[in-house]
C-alpha positions as CSV (number, residue, x, y, z in Angstrom):
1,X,7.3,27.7,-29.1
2,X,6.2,31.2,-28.2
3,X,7.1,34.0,-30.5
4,X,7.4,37.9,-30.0
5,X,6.5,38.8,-33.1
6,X,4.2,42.2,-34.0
7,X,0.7,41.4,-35.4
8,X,-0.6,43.7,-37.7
9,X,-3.2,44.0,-40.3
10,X,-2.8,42.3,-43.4
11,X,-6.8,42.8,-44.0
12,X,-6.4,44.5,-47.2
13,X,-4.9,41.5,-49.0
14,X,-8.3,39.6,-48.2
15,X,-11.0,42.3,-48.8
16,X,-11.6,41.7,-52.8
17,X,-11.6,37.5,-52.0
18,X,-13.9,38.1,-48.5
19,X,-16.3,35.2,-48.8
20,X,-19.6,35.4,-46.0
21,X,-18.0,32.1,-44.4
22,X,-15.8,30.8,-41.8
23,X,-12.9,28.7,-41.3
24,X,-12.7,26.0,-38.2
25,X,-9.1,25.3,-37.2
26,X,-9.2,22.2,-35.4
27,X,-6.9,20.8,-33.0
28,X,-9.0,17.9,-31.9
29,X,-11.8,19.1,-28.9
30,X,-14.6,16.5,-29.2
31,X,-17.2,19.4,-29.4
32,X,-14.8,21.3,-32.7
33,X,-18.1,19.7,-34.8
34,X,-20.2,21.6,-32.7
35,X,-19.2,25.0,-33.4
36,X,-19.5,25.2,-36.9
37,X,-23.5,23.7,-35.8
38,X,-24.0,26.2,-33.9
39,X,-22.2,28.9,-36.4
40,X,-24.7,27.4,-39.5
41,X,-27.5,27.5,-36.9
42,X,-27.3,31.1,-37.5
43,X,-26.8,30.7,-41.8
44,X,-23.5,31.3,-42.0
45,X,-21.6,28.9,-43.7
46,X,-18.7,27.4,-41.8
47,X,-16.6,24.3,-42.5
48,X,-13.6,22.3,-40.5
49,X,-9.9,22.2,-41.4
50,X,-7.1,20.7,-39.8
51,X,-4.9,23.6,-38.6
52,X,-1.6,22.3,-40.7
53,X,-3.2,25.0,-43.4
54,X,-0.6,27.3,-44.5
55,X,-1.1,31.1,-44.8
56,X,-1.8,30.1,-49.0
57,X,-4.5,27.9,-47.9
58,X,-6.2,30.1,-45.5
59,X,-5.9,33.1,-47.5
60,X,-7.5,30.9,-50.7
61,X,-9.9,29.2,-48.5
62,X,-11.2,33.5,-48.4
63,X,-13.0,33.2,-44.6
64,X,-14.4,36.0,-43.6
65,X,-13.4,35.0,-39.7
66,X,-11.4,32.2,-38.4
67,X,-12.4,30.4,-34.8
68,X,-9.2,28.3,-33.4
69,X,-11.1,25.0,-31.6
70,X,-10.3,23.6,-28.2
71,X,-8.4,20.1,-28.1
72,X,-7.2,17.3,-25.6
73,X,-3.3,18.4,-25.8
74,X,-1.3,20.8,-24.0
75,X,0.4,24.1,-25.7
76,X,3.3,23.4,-23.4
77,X,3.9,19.9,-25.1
78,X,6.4,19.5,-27.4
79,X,4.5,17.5,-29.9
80,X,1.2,19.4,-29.1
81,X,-0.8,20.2,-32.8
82,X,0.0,24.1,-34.0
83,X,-0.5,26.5,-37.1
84,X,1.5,28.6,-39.1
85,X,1.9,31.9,-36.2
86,X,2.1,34.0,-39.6
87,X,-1.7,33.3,-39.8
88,X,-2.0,35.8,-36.9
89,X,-0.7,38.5,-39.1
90,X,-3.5,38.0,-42.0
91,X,-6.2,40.6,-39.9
92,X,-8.9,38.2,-39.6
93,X,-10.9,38.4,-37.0
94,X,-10.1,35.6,-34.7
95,X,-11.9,33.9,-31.9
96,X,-9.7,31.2,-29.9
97,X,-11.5,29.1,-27.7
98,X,-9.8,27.2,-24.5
99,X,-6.6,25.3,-26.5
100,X,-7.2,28.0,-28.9
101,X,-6.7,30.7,-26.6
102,X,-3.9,29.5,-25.2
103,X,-2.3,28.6,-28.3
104,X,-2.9,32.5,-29.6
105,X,-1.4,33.5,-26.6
106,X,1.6,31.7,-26.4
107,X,2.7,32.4,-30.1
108,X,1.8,35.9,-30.0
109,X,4.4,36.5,-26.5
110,X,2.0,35.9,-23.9
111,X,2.5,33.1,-20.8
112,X,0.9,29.7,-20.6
113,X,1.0,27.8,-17.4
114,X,-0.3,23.9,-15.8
115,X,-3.0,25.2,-13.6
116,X,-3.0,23.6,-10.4
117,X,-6.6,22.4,-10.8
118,X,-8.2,20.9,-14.0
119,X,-11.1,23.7,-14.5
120,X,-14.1,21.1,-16.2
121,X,-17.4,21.9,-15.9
122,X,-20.1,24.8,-14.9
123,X,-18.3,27.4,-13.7
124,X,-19.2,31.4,-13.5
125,X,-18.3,34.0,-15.6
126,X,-18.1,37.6,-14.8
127,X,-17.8,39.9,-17.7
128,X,-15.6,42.9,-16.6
129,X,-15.8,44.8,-19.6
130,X,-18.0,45.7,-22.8
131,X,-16.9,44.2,-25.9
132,X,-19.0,43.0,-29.0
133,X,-18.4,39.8,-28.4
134,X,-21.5,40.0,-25.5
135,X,-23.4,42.0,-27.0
136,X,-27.0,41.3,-26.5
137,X,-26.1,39.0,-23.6
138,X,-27.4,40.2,-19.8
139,X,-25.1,42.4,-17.7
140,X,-23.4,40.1,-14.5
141,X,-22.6,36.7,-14.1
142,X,-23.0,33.8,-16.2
143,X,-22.9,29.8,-15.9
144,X,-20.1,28.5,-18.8
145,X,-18.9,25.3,-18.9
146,X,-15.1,24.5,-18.9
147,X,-12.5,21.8,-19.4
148,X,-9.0,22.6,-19.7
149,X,-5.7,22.2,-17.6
150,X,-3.1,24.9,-18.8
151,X,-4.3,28.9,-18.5
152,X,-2.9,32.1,-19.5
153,X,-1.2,33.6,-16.8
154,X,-0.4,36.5,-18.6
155,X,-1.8,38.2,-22.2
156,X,0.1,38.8,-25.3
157,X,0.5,43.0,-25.4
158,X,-1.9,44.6,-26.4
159,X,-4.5,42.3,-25.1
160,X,-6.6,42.8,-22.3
161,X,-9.2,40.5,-20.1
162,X,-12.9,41.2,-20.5
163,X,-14.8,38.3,-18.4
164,X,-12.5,36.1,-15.7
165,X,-13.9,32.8,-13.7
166,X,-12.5,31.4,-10.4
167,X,-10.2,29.3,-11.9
168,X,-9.3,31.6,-14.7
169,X,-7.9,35.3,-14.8
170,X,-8.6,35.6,-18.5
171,X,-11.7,33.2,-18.9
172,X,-11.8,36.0,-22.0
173,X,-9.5,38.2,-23.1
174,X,-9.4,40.4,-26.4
175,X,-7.0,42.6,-28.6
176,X,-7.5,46.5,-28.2
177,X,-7.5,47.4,-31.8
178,X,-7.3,44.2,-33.8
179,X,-10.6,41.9,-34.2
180,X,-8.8,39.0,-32.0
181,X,-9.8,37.9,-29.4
182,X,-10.2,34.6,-27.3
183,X,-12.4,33.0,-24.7
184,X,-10.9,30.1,-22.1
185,X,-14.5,28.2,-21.6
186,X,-16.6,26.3,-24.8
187,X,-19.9,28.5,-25.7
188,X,-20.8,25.6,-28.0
189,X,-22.4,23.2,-25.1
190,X,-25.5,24.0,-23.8
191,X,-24.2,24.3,-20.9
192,X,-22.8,27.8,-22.0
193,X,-25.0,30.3,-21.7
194,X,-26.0,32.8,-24.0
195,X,-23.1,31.0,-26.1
196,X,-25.0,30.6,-29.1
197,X,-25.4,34.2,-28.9
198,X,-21.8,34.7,-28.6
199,X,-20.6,33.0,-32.1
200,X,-23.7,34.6,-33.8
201,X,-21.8,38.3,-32.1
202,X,-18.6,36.5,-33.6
203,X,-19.7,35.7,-37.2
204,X,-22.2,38.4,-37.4
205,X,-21.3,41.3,-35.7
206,X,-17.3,41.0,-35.3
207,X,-16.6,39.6,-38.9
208,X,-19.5,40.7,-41.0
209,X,-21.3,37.6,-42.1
210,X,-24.9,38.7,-43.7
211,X,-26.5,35.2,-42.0
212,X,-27.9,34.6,-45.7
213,X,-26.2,30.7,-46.0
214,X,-29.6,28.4,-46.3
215,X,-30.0,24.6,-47.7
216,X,-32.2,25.5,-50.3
217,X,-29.2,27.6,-51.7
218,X,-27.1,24.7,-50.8
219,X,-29.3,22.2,-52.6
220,X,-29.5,24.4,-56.2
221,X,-25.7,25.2,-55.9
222,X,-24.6,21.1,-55.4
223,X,-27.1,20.3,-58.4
224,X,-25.2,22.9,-60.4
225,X,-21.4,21.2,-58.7
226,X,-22.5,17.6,-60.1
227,X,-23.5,18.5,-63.4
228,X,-20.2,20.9,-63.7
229,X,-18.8,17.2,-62.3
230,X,-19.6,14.7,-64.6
231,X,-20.3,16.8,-67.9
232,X,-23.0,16.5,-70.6
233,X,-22.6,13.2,-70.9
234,X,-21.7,9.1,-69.7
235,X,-23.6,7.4,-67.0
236,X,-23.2,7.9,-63.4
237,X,-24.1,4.6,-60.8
238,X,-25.0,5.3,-57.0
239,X,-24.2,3.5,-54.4
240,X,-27.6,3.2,-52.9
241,X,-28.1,2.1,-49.1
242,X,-32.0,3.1,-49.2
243,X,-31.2,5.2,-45.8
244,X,-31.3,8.7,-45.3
245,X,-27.9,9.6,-47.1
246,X,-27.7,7.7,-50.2
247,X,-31.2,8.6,-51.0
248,X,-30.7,12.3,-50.5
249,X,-27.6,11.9,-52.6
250,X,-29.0,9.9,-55.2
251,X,-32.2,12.6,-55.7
252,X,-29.7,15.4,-55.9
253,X,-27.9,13.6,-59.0
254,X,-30.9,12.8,-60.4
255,X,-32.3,16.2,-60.4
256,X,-29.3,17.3,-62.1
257,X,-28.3,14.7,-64.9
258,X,-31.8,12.8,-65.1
259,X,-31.9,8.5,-66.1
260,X,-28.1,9.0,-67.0
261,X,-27.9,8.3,-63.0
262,X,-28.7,4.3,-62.2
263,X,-28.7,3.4,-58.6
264,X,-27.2,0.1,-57.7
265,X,-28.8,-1.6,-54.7
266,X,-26.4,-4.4,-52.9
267,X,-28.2,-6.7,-50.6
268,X,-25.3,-8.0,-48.7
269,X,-27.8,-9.9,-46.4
270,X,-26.7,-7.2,-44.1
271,X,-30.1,-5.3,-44.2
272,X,-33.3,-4.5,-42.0
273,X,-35.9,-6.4,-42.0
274,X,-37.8,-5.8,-45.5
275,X,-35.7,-3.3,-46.1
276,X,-35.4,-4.2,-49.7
277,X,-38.9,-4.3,-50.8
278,X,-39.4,-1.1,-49.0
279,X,-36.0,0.6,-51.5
280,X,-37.3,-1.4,-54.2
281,X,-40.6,0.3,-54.3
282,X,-39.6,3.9,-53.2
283,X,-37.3,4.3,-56.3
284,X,-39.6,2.8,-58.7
285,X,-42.5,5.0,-57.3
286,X,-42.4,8.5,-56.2
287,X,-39.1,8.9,-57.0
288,X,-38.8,7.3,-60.6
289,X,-34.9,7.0,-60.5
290,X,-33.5,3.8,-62.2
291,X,-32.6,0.9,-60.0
292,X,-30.7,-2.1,-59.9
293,X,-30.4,-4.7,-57.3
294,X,-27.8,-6.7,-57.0
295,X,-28.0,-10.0,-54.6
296,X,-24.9,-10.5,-52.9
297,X,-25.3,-11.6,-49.5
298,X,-23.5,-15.1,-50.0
299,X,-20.6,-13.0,-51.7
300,X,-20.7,-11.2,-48.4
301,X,-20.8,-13.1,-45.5
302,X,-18.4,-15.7,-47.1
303,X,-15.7,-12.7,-46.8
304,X,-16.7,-11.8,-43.7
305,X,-16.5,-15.5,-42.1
306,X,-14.2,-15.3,-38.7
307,X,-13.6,-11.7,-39.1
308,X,-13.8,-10.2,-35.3
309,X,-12.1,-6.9,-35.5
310,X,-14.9,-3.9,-36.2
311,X,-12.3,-2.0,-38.6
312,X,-11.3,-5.0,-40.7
313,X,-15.0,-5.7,-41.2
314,X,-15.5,-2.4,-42.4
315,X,-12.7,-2.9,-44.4
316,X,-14.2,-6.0,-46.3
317,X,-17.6,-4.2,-46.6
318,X,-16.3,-0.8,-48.2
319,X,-14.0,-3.0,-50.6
320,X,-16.5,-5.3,-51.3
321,X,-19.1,-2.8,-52.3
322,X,-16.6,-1.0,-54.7
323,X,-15.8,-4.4,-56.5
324,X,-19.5,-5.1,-57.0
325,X,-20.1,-1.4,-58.5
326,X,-17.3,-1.8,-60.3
327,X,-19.0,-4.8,-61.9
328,X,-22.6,-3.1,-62.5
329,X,-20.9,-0.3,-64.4
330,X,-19.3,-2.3,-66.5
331,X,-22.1,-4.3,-67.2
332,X,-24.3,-0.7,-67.6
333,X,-21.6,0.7,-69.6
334,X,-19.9,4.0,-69.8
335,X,-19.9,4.9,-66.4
336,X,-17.1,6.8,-64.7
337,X,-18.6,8.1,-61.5
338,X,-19.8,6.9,-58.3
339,X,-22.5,8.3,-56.0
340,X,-21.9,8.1,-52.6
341,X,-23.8,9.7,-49.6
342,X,-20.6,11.2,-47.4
343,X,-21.8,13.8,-45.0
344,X,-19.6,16.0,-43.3
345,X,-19.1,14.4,-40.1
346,X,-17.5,11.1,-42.1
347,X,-15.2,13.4,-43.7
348,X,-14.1,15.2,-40.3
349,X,-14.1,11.9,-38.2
350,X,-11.6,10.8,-40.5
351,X,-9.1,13.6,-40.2
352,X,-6.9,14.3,-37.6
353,X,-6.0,17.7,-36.0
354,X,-2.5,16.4,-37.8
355,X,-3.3,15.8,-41.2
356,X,-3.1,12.3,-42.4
357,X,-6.2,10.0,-40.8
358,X,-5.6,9.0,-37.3
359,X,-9.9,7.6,-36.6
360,X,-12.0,6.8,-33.7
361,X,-13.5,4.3,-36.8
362,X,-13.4,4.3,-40.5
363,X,-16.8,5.3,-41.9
364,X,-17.3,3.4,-44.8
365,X,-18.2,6.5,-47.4
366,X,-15.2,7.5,-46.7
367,X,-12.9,5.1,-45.6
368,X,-11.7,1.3,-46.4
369,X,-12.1,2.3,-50.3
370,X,-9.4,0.6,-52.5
371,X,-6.3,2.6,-53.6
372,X,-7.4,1.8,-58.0
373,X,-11.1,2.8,-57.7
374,X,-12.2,2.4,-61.1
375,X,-15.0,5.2,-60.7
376,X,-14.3,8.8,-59.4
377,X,-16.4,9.3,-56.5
378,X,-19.4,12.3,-56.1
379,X,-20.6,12.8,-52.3
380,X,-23.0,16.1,-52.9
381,X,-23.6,15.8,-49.6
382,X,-20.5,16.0,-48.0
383,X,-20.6,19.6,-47.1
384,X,-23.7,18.9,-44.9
385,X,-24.8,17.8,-41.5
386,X,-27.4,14.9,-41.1
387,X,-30.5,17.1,-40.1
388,X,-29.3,19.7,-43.1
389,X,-29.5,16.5,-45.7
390,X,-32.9,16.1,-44.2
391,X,-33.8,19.4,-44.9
392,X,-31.9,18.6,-48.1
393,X,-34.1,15.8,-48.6
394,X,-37.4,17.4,-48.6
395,X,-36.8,20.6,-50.8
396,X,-35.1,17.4,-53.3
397,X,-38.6,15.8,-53.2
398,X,-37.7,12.7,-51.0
399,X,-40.3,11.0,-49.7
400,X,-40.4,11.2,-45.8
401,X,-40.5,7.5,-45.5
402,X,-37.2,7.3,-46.4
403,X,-36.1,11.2,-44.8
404,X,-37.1,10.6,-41.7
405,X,-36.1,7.5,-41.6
406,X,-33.0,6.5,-38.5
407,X,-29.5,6.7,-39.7
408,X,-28.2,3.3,-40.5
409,X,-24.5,2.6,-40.9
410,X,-23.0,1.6,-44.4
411,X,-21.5,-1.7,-43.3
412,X,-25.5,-2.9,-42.0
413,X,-25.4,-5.1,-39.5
414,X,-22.0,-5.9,-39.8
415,X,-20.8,-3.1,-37.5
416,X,-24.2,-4.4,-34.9
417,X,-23.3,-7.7,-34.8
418,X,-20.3,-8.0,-31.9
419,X,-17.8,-10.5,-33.1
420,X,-17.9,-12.5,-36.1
421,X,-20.9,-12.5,-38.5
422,X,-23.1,-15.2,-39.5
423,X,-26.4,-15.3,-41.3
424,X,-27.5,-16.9,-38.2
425,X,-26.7,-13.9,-36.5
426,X,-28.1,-11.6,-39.0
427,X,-31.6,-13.4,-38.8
428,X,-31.6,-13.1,-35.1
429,X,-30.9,-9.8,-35.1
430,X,-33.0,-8.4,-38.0
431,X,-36.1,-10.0,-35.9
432,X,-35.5,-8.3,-32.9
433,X,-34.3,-4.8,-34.2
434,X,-37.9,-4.7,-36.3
435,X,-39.6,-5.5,-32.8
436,X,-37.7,-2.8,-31.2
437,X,-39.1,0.0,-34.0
438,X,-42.5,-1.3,-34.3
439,X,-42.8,-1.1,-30.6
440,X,-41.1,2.6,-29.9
441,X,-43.3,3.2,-33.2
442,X,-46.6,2.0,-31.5
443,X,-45.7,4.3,-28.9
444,X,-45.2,7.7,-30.4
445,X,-41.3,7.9,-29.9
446,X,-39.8,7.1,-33.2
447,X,-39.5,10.7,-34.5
448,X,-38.2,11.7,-30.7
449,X,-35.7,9.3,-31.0
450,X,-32.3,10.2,-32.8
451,X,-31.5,6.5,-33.6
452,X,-32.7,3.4,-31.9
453,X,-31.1,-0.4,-32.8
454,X,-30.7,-3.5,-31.7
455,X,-27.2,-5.0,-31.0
456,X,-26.2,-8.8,-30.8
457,X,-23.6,-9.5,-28.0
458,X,-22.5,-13.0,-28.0
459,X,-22.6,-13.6,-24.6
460,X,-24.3,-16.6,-23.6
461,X,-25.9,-16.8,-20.2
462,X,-28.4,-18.6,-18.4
463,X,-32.1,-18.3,-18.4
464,X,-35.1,-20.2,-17.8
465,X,-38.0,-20.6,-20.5
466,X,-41.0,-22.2,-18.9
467,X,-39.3,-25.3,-17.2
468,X,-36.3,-25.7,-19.0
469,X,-33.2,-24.3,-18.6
470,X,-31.4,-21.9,-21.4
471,X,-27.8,-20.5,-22.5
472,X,-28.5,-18.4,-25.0
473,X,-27.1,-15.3,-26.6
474,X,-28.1,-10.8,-25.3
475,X,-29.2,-8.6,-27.2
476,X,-28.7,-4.9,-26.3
477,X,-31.1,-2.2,-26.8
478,X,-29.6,1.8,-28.0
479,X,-31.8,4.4,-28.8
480,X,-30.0,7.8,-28.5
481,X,-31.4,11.5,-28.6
482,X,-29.3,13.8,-30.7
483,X,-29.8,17.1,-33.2
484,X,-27.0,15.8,-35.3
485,X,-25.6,13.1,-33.9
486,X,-21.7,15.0,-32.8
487,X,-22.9,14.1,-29.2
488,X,-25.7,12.2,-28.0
489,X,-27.7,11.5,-24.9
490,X,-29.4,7.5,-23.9
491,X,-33.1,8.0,-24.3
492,X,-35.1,7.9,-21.4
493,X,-38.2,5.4,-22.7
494,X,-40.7,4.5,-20.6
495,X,-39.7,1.3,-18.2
496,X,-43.3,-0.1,-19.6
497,X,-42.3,0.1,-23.2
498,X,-38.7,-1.2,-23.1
499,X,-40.4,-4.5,-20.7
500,X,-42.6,-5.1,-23.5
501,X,-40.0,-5.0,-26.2
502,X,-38.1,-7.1,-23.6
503,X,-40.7,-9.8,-23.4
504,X,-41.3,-9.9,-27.3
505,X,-37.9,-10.4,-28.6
506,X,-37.2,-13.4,-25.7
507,X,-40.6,-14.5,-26.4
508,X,-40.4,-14.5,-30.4
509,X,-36.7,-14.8,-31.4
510,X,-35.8,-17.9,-30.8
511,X,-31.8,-18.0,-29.2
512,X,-32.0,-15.0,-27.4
513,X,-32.8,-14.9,-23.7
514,X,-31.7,-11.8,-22.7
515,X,-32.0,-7.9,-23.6
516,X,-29.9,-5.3,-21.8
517,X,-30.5,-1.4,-22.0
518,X,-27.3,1.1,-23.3
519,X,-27.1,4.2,-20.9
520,X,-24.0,5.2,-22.6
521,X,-23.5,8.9,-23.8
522,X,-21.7,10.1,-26.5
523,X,-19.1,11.3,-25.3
524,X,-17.4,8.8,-23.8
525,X,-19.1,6.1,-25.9
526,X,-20.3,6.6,-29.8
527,X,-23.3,5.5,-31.2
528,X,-22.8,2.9,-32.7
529,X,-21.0,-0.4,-30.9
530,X,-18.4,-1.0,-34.0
């Protein structure tokens, strides 16, 4: 796999197309997602690619910098993901991190080896040298945080090392006269730092970005996208959840085509408690954007009657939503596109370091769509993170009722409902998810709380309920904190609050005797169950 070949600057045949923006190469770290956070935390626009991009892509894609992510594999594998080694020879500045390093190293003649000792976690890291990579960053030794099992054992030439850790001789290392460099430990944790600091020196200082990316420039530049989309005429139909996403989405393509946009409302019976009313009025109030609602939650459950498997159910859901647009747009007339609220995670989440989808789960905006959509699909959003389509949200005129609302999943409660769903089920479940927000509500935690739910396990046990015995169904409790919902920690709520949440759902919905607390994080878990 490793190649001797000479790198040299091919920066000329990018400086008329330079674009203030950088390119992602991912080869599959859980934390890939947040780098280009932290990298737009600082306004400069970054996106994700799998790293099967060929020179032609990269050099159209125009980036001012490129950042190779960390993964799970092993450069010494022989099936372990790549890139194109000619990429090297383009002149971008480069920044490899952990599998990224290594992989630079090993195709540009340097030596990989198995370490003896898997390096993960806080570890210290002395920077031996000056380079603009820590500018701004205190002189002596600093806490990083590591996870990999291979190292460089010895640099490509012309490379030298400018920080090394215990378990690492090159924790960073960088080219002498070319802007490439690489760094073995992740400064996208928090747990790095001063790494924030060190992609801002990346994007900034070592490539040149100006910083000036912002949603608001975002929002007036995808308003222009749709109506270069869909022309100066025909109807356009949303697919409208009444969360966070769709809303965002649906505002947007309002505010650039007008009432040719309709949204179409399905109530699949899979809904929040009132969550209806609450769309219903939104739309025809503040926002004034044309609504239809379609009730279908017969159409739905009858389809998803002894379905178990979480990826066939979303499946079902996705296909049954397009079927039933498909429908309304006929029965509008004249419509050829479909709204949907994709956000950027959905789109990487369902795109392996390899190419073709290998997911974790299908996210239903972008995933478990039928092969013959009738409608081309518009997702404005799809270039954003969740708190930047809040952002979105607000400049876009969306009420905060609806923008700061929790994230709920496309499929409903299908996806929170473990095993087959029933409207039985659903009922149960609405009840106690709406105690669960009024009571973290009551006590000043909603807006602290990334997402909180309620899940129904069917898992029947004993309990007691005044003198009689019971063997009734769990339900489980999640509320995560998160900035964007990449990684999240449990939420530490008051023992007080969750027993009184406890005590009303046993007390008021009837079948469940039970309620059990998630102290999962993401990573290992996700957030949702399904």
């Amino acid at each position: 796999m490793a190649s001797h070949m000479m790198v040299r600057s091919r920066a000329t045949t990018l400086t008329d197309a330079h674009r203030d923006r950088i390119l992602i190469l991912d080869f599959g770290s859980q934390y890939t997602q947040l780098i280009a956070r932290r990298i737009r935390e600082h306004q400069v626009y970054c996106e994700i690619h799998p790293p099967t991009l060929s020179v032609e892509e990269v050099l159209a894609w125009r980036p001012a910098g490129l950042i190779l992510s960390g993964g799970p594999a092993s450069v010494l594998d022989a099936d372990s993901p790549t890139m194109d080694p000619a990429i090297h020879e383009l002149g971008l500045p480069t920044l490899g991190i952990c599998y990224g390093l290594q992989l630079m190293a090993l195709q540009l003649g340097g030596l990989v080896e198995k370490a003896n000792d898997h390096e993960y976690g806080r570890a210290q890291l002395k920077v031996e040298r000056t380079h603009p990579l820590f500018a701004g960053l205190e002189a002596g030794e600093r806490q990083v945080w590591m996870s990999h099992g291979d190292r460089v054992l010895r640099l490509p030439e012309g490379f030298d090392a400018i920080a090394t850790s215990d378990g690492s001789p090159f924790a960073a290392a960088a080219h002498r006269e070319l802007p490439m460099m690489g760094i073995q430990f992740h400064p996208e944790v928090v747990h790095t730092e001063g790494g924030s600091q060190l992609l801002e020196n990346f994007a900034k200082g070592i490539c040149g970005c100006s910083g000036s990316w912002t949603v608001e420039a975002f929002v007036e530049e995808a308003v222009e996208a749709v109506r270069g989309q869909v022309g100066d005429s025909g109807a356009v139909v949303c697919g409208l959840s009444g969360g966070v996403d769709s809303s965002v989405a649906a505002a947007l393509v309002h505010r650039a085509i007008g009432d040719r946009l309709t949204c179409i409302f399905v109530d699949h019976g899979l809904l929040r408690k009132n969550e209806r009313a609450e769309v219903e009025a939104a739309f025809a109030g503040s926002l004034g954007i044309p609504l239809v609602t379609v009730e279908a939650s017969k159409r739905f459950l009858q389809a998803l009657e002894g379905v178990t498997d979480p990826e066939e159910k979303r499946r079902i859901i996705g296909h049954l939503f397009i079927e039933i647009f498909d429908e309304e747009a006929e029965r509008i007339g004249g419509a050829d596109y479909l709204v949907q609220g994709t956000l950027y995670p959905d789109v990487i989440e369902s795109v392996s370091v390899r190419g073709p989808s290998a997911t974790i789960k299908t996210h239903h905006n972008v995933g478990g769509l039928p092969e013959h959509m009738k409608l081309d699909l518009v997702e404005p959003l799809r270039e954003l993170f969740k708190d930047e389509v809040r952002e979105a949200g607000r400049l876009a005129g969306v009420p905060e009722t609806i923008v700061g609302r929790h994230p709920f999943p496309g499929p409903g409660l299908g996806i929170r409902i473990i095993g087959e769903v029933t409207r039985e089920r659903c009922d149960l479940l609405r009840e106690a998810d709406a105690i669960l927000i009024e009571e973290i509500r009551n006590a000043g935690l909603y807006d602290e709380i990334w997402q909180a739910f309620a899940v129904f396990l069917p898992i029947q046990s004993v309990g007691v309920m005044g003198d009689a015995r019971t063997y009734d169904d769990c339900i489980a409790l999640r509320c995560v904190s998160s900035v964007d919902a990449m990684t999240a920690d449990w939420s530490r709520i008051p023992h007080e609050v969750l027993a009184h949440i406890s005590s009303r759902i046993t007390n008021e919905v009837a079948g469940i005797n039970r309620v059990v607390y998630d102290v999962s994080s993401k990573p290992p878990a996700t957030i949702e169950w399904e």
